[in-house]
C-alpha positions in Angstrom: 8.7 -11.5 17.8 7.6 -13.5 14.5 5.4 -12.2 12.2 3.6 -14.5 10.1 3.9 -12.9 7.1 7.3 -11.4 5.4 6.5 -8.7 3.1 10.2 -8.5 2.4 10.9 -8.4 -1.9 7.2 -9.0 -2.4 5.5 -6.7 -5.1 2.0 -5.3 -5.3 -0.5 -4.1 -7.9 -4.0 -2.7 -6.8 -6.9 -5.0 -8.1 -9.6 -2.7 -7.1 -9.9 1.2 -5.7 -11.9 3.7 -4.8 -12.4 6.1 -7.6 -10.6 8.8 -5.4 -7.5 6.7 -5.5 -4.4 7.8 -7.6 -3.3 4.5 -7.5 -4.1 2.0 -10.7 -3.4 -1.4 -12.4 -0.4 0.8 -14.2 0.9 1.6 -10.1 3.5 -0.8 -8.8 4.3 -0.9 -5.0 7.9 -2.6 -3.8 7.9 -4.1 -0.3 10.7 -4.3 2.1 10.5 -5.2 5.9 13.0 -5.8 8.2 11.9 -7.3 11.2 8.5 -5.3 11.8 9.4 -2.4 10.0 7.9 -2.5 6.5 8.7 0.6 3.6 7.5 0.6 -0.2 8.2 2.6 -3.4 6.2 2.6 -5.6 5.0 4.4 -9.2 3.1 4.0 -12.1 -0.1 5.8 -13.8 -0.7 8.7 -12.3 2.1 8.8 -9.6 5.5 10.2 -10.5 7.1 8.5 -7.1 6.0 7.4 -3.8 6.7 5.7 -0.4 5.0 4.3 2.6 6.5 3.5 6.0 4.8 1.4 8.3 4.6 -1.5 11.2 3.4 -4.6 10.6 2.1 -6.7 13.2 1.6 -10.3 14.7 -1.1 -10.9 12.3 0.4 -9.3 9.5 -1.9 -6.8 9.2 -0.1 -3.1 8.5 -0.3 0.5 9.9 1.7 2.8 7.1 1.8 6.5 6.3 2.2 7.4 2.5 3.3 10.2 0.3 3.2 10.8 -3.3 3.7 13.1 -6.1 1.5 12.7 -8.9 1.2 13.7 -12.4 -0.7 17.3 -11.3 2.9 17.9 -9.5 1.0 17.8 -6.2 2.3 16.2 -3.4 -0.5 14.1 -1.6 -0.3 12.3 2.1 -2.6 9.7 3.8 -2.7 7.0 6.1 -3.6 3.5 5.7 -4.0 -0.2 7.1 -3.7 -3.0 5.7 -5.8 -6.5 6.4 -3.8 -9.4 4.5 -5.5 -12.5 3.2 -3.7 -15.8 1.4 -5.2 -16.4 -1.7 -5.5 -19.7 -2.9 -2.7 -19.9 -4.8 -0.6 -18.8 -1.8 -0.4 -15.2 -2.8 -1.2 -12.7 -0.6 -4.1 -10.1 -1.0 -4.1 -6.8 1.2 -7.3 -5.1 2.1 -6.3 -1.8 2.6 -8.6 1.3 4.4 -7.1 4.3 3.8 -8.0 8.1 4.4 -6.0 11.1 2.8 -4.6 13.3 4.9 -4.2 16.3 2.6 -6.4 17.6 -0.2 -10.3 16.6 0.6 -9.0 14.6 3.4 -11.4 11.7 1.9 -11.5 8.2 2.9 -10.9 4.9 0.7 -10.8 1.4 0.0 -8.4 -0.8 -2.3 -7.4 -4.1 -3.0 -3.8 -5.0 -4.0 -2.5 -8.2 -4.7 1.2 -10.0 -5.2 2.8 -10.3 -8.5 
């Protein structure tokens, strides 16, 4: 299978969230994907350390779990998926819809784009 988009060594910072994101402009996510197999760590702001595992798929669009620690020293969990778009400048854009799966168990949107 070929996937039309390689997220392999590509790096991410969120342009917009949902104000019950931990993620900000400060948080920086680094991609790796080995065939359709994609993982991230990432930090920054108010998360100490976190990772996603996911699978990307024919259209490049991603399923991932995440987990973080933040700066509270809570460990917080969620799901996500991912919709990417080519900007004009042949960066990629992901528009991501994402729902925490511990705490308020509440429901998101964000924008991240490559650096």
């Amino acid at each position: 299978m070929s996937f039309p988009i390689n997220y392999n060594n590509k790096t991410f910072r969120p342009y917009s969230n949902s104000t019950n994101s931990e993620t900000s402009s400060e948080t920086i996510f680094s991609y790796k994907q080995t065939s359709n197999i994609l993982s991230c760590k990432y930090a920054g702001g108010k998360i100490i350390e976190g990772h996603l595992i996911g699978l990307v798929n024919d259209k490049g669009e991603i399923d991932m779990s995440y987990h973080q620690i933040n700066t509270s020293g809570e460990l917080m969990t969620g799901i996500c998926k991912s919709i990417p778009e080519i900007m004009e400048n042949g960066k990629i854009r992901l528009h991501e819809s994402w729902q925490w799966t511990s705490g308020d168990k509440s429901k998101g949107e964000s924008i991240l784009e490559e650096i």
